[in-house]
MIVO-61250 format. One line per 4 residues: number of its first residue (from 0); for each residue x, z, y of N, C-alpha, C, O. Coordinates in steps of 0.2 Angstrom, whole numbers. Each point is the difference from the previous one (the first is absolute). Layout:
BEGIN
NUM	X,Z,Y,X,Z,Y,X,Z,Y,X,Z,Y | ...
//
This chain:
BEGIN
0	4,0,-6,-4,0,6,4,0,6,-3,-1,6 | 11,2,-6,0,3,7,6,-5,0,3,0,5 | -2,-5,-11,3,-8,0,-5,-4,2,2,-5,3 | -9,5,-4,-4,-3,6,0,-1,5,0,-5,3
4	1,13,1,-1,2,6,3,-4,2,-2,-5,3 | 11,7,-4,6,-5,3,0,-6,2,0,-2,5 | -3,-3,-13,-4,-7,1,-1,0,5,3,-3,4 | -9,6,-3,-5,-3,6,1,1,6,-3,-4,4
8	9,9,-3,4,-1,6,4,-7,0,1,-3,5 | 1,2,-9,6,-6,1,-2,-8,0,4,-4,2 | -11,6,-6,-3,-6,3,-3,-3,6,-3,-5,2 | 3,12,2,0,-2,8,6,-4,2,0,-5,3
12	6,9,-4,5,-3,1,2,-7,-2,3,-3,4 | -5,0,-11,3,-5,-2,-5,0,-3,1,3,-5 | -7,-5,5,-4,-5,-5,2,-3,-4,6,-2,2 | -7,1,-7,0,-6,-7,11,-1,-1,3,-5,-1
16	-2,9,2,8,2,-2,0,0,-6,-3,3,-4 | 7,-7,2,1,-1,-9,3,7,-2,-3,2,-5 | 7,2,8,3,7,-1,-6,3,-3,-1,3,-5 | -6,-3,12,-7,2,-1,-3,0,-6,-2,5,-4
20	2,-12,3,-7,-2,-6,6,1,-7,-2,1,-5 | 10,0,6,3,2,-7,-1,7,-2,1,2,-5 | -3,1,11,1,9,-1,-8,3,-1,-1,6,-2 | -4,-10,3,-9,0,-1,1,-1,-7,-2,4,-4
24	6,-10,1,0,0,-4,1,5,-6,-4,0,-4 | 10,3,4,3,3,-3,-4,8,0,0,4,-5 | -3,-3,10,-5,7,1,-5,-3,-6,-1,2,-6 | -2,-7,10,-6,-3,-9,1,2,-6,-2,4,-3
28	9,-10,3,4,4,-10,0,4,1,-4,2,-4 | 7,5,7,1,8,0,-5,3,-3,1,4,-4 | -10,-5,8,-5,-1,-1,-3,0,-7,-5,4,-2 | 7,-8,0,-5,-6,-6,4,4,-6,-3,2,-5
32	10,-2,7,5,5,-8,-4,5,2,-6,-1,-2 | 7,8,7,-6,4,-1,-4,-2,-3,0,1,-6 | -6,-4,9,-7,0,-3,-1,1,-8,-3,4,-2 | 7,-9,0,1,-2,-5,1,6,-6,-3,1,-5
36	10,1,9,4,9,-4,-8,4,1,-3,3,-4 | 2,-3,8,-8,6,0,-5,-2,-6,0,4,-4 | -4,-11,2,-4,-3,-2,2,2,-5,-4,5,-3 | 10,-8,-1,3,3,-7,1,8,-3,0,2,-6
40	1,2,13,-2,7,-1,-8,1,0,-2,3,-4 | -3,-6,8,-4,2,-2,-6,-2,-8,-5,3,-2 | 9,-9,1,0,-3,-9,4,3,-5,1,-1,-6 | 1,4,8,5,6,-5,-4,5,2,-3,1,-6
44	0,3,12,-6,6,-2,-4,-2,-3,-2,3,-5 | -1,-8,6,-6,-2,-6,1,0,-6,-4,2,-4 | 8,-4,1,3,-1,-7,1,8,-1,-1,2,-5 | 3,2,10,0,8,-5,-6,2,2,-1,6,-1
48	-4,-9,4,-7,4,-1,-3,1,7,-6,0,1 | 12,2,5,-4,2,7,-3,-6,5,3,-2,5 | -9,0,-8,-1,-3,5,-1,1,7,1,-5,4 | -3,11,-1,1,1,8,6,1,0,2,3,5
52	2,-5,-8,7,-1,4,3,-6,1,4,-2,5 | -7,-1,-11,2,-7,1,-3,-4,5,2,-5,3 | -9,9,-2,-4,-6,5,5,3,9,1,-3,5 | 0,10,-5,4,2,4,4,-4,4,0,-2,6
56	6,0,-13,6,-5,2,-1,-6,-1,6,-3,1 | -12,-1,-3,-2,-4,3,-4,-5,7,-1,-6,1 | 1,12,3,-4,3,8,6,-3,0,0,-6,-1 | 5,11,1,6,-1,4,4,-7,-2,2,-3,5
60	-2,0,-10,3,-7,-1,-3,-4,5,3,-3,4 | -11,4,-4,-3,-5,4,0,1,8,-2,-5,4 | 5,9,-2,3,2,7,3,-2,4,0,-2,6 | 5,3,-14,10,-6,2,-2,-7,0,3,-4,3
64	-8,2,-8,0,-8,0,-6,-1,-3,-1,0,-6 | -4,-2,10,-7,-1,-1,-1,-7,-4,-6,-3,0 | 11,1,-2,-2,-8,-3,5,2,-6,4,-5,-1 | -3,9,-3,5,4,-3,-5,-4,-8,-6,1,-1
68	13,-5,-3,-4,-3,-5,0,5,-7,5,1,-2 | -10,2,-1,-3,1,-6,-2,8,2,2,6,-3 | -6,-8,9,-6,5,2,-6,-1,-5,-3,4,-4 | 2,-11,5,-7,-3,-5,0,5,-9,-5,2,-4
72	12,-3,5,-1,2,-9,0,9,0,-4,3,-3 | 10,0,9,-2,7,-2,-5,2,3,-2,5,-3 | -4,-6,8,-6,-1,0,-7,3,-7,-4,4,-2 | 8,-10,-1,-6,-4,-6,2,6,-7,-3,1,-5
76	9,2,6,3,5,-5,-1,6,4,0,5,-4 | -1,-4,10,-2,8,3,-7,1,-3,-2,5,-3 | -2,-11,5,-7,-3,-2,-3,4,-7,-5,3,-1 | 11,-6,-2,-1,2,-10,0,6,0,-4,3,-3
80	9,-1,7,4,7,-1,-6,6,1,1,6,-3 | -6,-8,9,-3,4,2,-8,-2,-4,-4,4,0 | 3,-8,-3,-8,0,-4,2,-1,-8,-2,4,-5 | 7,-8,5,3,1,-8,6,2,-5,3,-2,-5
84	-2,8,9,7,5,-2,6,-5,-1,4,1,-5 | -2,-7,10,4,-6,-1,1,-5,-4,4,-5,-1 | -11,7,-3,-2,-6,-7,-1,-7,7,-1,1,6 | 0,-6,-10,-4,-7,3,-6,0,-4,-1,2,-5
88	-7,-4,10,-6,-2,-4,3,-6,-5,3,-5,1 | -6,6,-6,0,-4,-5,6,1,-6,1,-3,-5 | 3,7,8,7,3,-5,-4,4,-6,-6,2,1 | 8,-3,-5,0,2,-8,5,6,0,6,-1,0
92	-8,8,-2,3,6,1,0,2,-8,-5,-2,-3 | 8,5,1,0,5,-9,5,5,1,6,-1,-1 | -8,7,2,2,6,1,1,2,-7,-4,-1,-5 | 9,3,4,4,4,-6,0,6,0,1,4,4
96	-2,-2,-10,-3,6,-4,8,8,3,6,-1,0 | -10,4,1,8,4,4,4,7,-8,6,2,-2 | -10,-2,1,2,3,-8,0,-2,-8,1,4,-5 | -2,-10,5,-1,-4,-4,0,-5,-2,-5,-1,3
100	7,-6,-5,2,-6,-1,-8,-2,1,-5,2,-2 | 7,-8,5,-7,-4,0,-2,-2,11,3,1,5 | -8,-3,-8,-3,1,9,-7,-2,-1,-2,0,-6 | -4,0,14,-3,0,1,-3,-7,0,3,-4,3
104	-11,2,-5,-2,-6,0,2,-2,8,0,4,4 | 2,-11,-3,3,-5,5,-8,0,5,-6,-1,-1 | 9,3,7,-4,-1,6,1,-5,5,6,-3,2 | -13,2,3,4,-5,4,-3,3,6,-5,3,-1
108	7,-4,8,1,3,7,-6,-4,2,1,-6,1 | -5,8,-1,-6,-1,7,-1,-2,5,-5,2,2 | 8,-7,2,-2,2,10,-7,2,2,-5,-2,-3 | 6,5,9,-6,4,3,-4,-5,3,3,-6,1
112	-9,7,-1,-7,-6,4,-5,4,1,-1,6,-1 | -1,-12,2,-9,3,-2,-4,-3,0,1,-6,2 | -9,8,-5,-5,-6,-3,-3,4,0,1,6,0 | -8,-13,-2,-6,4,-1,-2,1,-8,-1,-4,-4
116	1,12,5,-3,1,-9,-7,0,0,-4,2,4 | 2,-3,-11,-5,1,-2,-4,-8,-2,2,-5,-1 | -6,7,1,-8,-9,0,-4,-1,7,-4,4,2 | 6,-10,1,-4,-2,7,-8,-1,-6,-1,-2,-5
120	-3,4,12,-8,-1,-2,-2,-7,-2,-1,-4,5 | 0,2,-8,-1,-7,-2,4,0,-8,-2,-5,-4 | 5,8,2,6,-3,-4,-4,-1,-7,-3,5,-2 | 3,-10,-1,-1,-1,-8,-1,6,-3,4,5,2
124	-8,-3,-6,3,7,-4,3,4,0,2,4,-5 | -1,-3,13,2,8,3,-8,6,0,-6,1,1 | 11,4,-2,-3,6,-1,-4,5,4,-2,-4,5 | -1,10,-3,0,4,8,8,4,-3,3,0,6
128	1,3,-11,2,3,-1,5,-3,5,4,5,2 | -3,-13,-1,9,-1,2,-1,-1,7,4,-3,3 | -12,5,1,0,1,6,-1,6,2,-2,5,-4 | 2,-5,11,1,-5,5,9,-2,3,5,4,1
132	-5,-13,-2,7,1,3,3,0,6,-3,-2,5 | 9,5,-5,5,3,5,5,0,-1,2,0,-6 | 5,-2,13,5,-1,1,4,7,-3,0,6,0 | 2,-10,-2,6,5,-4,8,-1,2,4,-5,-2
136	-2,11,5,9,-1,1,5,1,-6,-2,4,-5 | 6,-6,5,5,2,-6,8,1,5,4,-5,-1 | -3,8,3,5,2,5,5,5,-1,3,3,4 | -2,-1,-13,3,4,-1,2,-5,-9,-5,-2,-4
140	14,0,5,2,-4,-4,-2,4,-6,-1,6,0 | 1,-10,-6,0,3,-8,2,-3,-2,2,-5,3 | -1,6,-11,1,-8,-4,-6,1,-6,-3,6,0 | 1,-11,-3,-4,2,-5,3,-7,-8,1,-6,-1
144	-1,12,-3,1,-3,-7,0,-8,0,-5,-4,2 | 11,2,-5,-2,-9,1,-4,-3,-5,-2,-5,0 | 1,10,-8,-6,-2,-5,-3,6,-1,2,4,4 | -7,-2,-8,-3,4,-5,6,4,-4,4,-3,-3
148	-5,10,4,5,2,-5,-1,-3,-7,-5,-2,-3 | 12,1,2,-3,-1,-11,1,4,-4,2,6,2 | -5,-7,-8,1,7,-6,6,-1,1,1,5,4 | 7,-8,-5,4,2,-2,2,6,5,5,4,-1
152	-8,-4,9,4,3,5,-3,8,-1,2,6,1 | -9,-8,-3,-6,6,-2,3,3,-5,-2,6,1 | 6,-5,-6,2,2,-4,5,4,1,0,5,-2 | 6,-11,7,6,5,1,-3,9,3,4,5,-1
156	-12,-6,7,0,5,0,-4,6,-3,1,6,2 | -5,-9,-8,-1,6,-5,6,3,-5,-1,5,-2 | 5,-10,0,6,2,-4,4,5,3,3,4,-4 | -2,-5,12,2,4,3,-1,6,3,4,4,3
160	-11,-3,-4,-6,6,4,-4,5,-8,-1,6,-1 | 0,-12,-2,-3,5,-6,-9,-2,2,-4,1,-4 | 3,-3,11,-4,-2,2,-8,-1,-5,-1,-6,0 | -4,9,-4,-7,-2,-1,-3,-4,3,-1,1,5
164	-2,-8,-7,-3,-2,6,-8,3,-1,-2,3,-5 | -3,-5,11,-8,2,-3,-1,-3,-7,-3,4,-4 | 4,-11,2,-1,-3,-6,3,3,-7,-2,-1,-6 | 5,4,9,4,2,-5,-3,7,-4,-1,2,-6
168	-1,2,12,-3,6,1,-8,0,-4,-3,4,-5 | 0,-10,9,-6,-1,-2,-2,-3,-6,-5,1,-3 | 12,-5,0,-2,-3,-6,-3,-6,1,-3,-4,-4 | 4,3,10,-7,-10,2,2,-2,3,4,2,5
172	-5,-10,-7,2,-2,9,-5,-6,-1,-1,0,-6 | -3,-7,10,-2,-4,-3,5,-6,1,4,-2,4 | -8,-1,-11,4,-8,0,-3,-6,0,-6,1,1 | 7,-4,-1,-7,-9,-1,2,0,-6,5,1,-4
176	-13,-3,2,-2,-2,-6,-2,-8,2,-2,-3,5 | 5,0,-12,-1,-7,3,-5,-2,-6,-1,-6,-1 | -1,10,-3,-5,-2,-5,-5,1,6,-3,-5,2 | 1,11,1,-7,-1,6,2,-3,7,-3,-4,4
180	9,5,-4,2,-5,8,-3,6,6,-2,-2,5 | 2,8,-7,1,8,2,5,4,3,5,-4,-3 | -2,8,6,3,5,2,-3,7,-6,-6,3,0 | 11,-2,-5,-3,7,-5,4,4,2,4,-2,4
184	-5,11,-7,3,4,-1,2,1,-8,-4,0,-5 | 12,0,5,2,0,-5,6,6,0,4,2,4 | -7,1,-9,6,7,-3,6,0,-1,1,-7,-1 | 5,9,0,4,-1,0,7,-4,8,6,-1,0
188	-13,-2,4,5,-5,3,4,4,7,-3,5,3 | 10,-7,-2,3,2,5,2,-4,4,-3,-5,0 | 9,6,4,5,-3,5,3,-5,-6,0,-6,0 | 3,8,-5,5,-5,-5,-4,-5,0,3,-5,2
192	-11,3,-3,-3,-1,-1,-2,-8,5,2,0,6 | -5,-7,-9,-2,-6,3,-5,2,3,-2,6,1 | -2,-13,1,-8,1,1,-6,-1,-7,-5,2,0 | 8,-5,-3,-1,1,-7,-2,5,-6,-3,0,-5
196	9,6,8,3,5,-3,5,-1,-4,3,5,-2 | 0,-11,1,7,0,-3,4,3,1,-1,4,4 | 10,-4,-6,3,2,3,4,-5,8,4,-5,-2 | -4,7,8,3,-2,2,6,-2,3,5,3,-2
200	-4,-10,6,7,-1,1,3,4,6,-4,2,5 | 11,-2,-5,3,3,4,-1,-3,10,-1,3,5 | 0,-11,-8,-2,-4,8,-7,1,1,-2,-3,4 | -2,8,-8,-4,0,3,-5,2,6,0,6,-3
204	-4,-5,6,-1,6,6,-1,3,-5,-1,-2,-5 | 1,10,6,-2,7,-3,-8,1,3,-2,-1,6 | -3,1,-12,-6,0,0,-2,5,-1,4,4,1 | -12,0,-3,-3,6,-3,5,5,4,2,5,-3
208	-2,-5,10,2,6,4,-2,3,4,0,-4,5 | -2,9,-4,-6,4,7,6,0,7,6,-2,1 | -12,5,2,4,0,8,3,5,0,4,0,5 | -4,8,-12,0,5,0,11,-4,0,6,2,2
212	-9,-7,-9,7,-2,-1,7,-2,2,5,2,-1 | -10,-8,6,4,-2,5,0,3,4,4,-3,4 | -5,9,-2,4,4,5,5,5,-2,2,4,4 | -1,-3,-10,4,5,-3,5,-6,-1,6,2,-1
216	-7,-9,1,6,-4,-2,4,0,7,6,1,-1 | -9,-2,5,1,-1,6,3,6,6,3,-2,6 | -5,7,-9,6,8,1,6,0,-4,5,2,4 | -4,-4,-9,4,-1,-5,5,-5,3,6,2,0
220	-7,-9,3,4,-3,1,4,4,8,6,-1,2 | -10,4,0,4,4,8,2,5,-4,6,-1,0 | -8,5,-4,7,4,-3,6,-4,-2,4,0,4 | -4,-3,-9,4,-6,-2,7,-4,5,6,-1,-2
224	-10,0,7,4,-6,8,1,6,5,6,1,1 | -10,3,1,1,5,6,-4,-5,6,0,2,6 | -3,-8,-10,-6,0,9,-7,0,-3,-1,0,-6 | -4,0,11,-6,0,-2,-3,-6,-3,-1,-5,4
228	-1,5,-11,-4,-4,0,-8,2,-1,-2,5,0 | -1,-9,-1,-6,0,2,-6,-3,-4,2,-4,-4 | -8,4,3,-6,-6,2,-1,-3,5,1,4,5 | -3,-10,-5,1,-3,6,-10,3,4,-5,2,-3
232	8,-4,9,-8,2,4,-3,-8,-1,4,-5,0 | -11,6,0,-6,-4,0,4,-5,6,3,-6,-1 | -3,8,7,3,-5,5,5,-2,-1,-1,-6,0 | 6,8,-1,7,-5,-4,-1,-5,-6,3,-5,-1
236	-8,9,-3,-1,-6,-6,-3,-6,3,2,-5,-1 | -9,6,5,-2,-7,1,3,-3,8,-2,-5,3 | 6,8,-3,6,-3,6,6,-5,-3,2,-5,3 | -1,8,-8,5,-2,-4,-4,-6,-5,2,-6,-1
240	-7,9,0,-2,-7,-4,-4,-6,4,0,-6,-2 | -3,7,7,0,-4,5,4,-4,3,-2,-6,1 | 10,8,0,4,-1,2,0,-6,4,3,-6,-2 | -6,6,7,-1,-4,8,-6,-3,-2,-2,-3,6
244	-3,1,-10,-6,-3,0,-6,4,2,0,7,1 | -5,-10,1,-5,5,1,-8,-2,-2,-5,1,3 | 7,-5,-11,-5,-6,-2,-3,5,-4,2,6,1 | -5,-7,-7,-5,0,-4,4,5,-5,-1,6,-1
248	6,-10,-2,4,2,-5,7,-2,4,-1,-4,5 | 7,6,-6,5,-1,1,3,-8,1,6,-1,3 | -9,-4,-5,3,-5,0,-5,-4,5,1,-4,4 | -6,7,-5,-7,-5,5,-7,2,-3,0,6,-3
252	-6,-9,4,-4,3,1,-4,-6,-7,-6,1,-2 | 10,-5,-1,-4,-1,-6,4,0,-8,3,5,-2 | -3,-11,-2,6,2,-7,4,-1,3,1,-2,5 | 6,5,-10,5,-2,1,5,-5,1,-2,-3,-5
256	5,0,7,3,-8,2,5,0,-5,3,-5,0 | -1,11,-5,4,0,-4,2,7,-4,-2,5,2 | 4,-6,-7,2,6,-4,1,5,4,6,-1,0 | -7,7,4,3,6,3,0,7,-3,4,5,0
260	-9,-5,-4,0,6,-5,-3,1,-6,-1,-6,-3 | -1,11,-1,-4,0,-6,-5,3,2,1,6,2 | -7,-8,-3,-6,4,-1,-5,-8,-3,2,-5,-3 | -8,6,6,-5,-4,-5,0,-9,2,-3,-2,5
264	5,-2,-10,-1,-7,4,-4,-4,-8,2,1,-6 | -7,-5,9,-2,-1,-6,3,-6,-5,-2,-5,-2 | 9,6,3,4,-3,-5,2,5,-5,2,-1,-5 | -2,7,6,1,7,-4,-2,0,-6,-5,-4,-1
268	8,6,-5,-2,2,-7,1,2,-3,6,0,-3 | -12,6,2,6,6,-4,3,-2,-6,-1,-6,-2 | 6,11,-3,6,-3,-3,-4,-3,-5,2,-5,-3 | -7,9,0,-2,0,-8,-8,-7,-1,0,-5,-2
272	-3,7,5,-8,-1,1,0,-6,7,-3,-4,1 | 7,6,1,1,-7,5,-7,2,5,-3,-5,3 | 2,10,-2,-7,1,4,5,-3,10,5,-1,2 | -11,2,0,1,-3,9,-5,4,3,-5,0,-3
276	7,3,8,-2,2,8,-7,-2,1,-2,-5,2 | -3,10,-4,-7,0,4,2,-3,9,-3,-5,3 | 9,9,1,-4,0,6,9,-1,-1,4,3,-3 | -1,-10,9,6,-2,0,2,-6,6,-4,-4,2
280	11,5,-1,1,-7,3,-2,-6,-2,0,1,-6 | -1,-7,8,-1,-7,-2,7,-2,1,3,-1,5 | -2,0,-11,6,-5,-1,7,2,3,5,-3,4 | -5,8,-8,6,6,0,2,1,-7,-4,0,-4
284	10,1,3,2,3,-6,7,2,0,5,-4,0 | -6,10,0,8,3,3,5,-1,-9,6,-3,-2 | -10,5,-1,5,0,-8,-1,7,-3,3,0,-6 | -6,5,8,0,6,-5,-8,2,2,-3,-1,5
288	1,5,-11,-7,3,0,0,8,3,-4,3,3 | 9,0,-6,3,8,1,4,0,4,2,-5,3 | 1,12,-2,7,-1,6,6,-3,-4,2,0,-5 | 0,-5,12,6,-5,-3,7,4,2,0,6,3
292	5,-9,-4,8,5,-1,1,1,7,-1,-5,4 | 3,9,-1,4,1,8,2,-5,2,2,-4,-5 | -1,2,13,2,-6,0,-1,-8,-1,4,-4,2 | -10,3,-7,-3,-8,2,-1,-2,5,3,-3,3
296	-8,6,-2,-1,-4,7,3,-1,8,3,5,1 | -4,-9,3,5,0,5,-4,8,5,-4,5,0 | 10,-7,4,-2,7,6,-3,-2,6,0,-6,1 | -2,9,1,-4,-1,8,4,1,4,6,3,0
300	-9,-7,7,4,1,8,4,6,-2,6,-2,-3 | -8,9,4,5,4,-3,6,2,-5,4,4,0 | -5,-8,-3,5,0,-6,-2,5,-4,4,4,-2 | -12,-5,0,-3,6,-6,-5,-4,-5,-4,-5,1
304	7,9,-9,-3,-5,-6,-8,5,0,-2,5,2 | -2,-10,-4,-5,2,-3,-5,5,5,-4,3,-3 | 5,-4,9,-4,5,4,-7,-3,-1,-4,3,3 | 2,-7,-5,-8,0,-2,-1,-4,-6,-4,-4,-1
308	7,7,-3,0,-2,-8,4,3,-4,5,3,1 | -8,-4,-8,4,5,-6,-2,4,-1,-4,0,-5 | 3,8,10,-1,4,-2,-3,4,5,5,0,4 | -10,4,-2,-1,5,9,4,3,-2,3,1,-5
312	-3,2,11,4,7,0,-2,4,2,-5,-2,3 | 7,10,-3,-5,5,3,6,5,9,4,4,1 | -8,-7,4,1,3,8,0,6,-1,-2,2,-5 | 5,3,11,1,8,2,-7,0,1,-2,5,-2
316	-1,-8,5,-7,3,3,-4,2,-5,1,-1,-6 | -7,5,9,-5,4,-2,-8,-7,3,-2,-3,5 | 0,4,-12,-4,-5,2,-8,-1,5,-5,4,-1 | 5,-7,6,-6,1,4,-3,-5,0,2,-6,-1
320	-9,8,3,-8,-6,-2,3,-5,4,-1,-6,-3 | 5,4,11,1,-3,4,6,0,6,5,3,-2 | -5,-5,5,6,0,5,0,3,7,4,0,4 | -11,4,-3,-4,3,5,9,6,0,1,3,-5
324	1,-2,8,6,7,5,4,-2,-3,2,5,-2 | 2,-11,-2,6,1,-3,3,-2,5,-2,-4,5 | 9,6,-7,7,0,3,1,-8,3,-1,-5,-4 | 4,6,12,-1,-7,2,10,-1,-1,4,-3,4
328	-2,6,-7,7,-1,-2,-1,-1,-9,-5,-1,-3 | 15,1,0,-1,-2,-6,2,6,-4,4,0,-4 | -7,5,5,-3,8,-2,-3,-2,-6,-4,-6,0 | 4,11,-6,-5,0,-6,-7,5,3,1,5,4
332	-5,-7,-6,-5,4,2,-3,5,-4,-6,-1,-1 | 8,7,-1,2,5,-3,-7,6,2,-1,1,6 | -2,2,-11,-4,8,1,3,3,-5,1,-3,-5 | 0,9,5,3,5,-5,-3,1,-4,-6,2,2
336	7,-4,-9,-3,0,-8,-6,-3,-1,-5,2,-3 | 6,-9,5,-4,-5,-2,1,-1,-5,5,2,-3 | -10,-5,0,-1,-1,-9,0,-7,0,0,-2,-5 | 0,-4,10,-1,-6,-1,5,-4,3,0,2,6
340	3,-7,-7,5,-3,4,-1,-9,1,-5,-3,-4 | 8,1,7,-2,-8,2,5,-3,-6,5,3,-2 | -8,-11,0,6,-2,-4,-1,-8,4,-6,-2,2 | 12,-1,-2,0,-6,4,2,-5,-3,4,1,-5
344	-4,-10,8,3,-3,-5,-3,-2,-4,-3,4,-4 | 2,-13,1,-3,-2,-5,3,1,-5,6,1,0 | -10,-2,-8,3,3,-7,0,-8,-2,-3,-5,3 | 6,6,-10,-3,-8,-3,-5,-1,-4,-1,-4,-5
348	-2,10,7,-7,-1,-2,-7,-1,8,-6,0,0 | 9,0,3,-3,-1,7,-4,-5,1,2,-6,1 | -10,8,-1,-1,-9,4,0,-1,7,0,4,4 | -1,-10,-3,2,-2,8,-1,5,5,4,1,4
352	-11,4,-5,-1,5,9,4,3,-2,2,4,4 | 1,-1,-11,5,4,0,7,0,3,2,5,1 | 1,-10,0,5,-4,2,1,-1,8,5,-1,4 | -11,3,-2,0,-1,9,5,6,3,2,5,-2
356	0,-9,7,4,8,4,0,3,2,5,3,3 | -15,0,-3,-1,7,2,-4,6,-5,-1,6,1 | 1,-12,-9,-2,5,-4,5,5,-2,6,-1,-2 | -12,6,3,2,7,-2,-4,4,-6,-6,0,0
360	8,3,-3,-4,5,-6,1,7,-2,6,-1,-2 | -8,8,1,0,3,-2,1,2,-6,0,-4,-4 | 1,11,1,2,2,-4,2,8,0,2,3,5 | -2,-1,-11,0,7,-2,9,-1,-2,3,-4,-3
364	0,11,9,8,2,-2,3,-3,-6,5,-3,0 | -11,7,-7,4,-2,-5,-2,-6,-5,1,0,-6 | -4,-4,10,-2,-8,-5,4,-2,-3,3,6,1 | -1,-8,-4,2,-7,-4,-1,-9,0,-5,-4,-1
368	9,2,1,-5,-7,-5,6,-5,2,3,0,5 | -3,-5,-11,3,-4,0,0,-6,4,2,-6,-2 | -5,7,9,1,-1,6,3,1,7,-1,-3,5 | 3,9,-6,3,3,4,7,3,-2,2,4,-4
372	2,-7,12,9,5,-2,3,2,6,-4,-3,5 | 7,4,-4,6,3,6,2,-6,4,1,-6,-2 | -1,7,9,5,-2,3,3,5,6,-3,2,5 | 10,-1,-5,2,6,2,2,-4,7,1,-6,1
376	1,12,6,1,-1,7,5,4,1,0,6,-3 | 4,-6,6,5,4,7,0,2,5,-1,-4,4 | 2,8,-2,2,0,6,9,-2,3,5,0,-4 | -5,-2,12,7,-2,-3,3,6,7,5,1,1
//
């Protein structure tokens, strides 16, 4: 500053002196190294974690040199640093087990928005349950599960917990019958267990498990990692399965334009009896009748398998007749010892209004059924 001053005396004296415009010069470079030496210090706080400090030493780079190049990027990494603990939206995270070999089912990062949840008045075979809709913020980063947990991940934690599930407890869970083309209650069936009651493969989502389950799965992996994980909230599920549309179903408002997931298309058959779909898409046919292996089918905008096929899943929330006082953030919407919880998400037993992106459904803590499994969330 006070090699400017001089400047600007001196160019009363001499105007446009080459001495001038070499010594302007060299103040600039003196400048710009600064800037720069700050910039790098405050991308080195970020990387150990302080983001007020970095955004600090950042202020001051931009001081020394307001056109200071890879502001843009340390910006867009303070950005992360403060909604998604320095992950990128759309990064793929697997937290590893801190006492044990192994890790945690693979997640993907979120970016914050907002939309309208629920069913606008008019919609096809919407419910009162999934109104009235309302804007919804998502302003606090997560990541959520990039599939359905599988039995094999499901396993690692009862082998490791000793964990009972309700089926196991109860002795029941039900299966499809494809002699009636039914949902039965059969003895015997557990988590190991298909939709069939077979024994199960290890790629495949883990089925016949209550909410009681999936939350004890879901403690279990935060003991496990040391962060929280979670059920995802009703707002995040149909945020994430929405993921930027705001049509009928996920893709638009009528069939599919292409294979995107598993549930009912009437190219479907079951394995044995070859039966098809009372009520289904026209001129669909994904390739499996049951839930198919983790991983067929592609991901959504977000980079998520199966968010509206395969299998529902069961939300933190406590289930309500409608949308009247719920949380206009992406809060679960929670009363202390509710007996009933939401499950979300089309199954591949779904027919078309089940598939929309505002249907929702209830369910007793300790259900079962070989339509319903986990998908677990984070905080980051």
């Amino acid at each position: 500053d006070g090699a400017d001053r001089i400047l600007a005396d001196a160019s009363t004296v001499s105007p446009g002196s080459q001495q001038l415009l070499d010594t302007r010069s060299r103040i600039e470079g003196i400048r710009r190294n600064r800037a720069a030496n700050t910039l790098s210090q405050a991308n080195s706080a970020l990387d150990a974690g302080n983001a007020d400090l970095a955004e600090t030493l950042a202020k001051k780079a931009l001081a020394l040199s307001p056109d200071l190049a890879g502001v843009d990027e340390f910006n867009r990494r303070l950005r992360n640093a403060r909604l998604y603990a320095s992950y990128s939206p759309g990064q793929v995270v697997t937290d590893k087990f801190r006492d044990r070999h192994g890790n945690a089912p693979p997640l993907v990062v979120i970016p914050t928005g907002s939309f309208m949840m629920g069913a606008p008045g008019g919609e096809s075979g919407a419910r009162a349950s999934e109104q009235p809709q309302r804007r919804v913020t998502i302003d606090a980063g997560f990541a959520l599960g990039r599939d359905d947990v599988s039995v094999g991940e499901f396993g690692v934690f009862v082998d490791d917990s000793g964990y009972a599930t309700d089926a196991e407890q109860a002795g029941v869970s039900s299966i499809y019958d494809e002699n009636t083309g039914r949902m039965i209650d059969r003895r015997g069936i557990t988590w190991r267990d298909d939709y069939l009651g077979n024994v199960a493969g290890a790629d495949l989502p883990v089925i016949h498990v209550s909410w009681n389950d999936a939350t004890a799965y879901v403690q279990w992996l935060s003991a496990r990692t040391g962060k929280r994980y979670r059920l995802p909230s009703e707002a995040e599920f149909e945020y994430t399965l929405r993921a930027g549309s705001s049509t009928r179903y996920p893709w638009g408002d009528g069939n599919p334009p292409r294979v995107v997931d598993n549930f009912t298309g009437d190219g479907d058959r079951s394995p044995k009896l070859k039966r098809s779909w009372a009520k289904a898409f026209r001129r669909y046919d994904d390739g499996y009748w049951g839930p198919a292996p983790i991983g067929k089918f592609p991901p959504n905008a977000f980079g998520l398998i199966d968010m509206d096929g395969n299998v529902s899943v069961w939300m933190a929330d406590c289930w309500h007749d409608n949308y009247t006082r719920a949380p206009a953030d992406s809060s679960a919407w929670m009363n202390p010892g509710c007996a009933e919880h939401v499950i979300r998400g089309g199954s591949w037993g779904s027919a078309p209004d089940q598939v929309r992106a505002a249907y929702r459904i209830s369910a007793r803590s300790n259900t079962r059924s070989a339509r319903v499994g986990i998908r677990v969330a984070r905080d980051l």
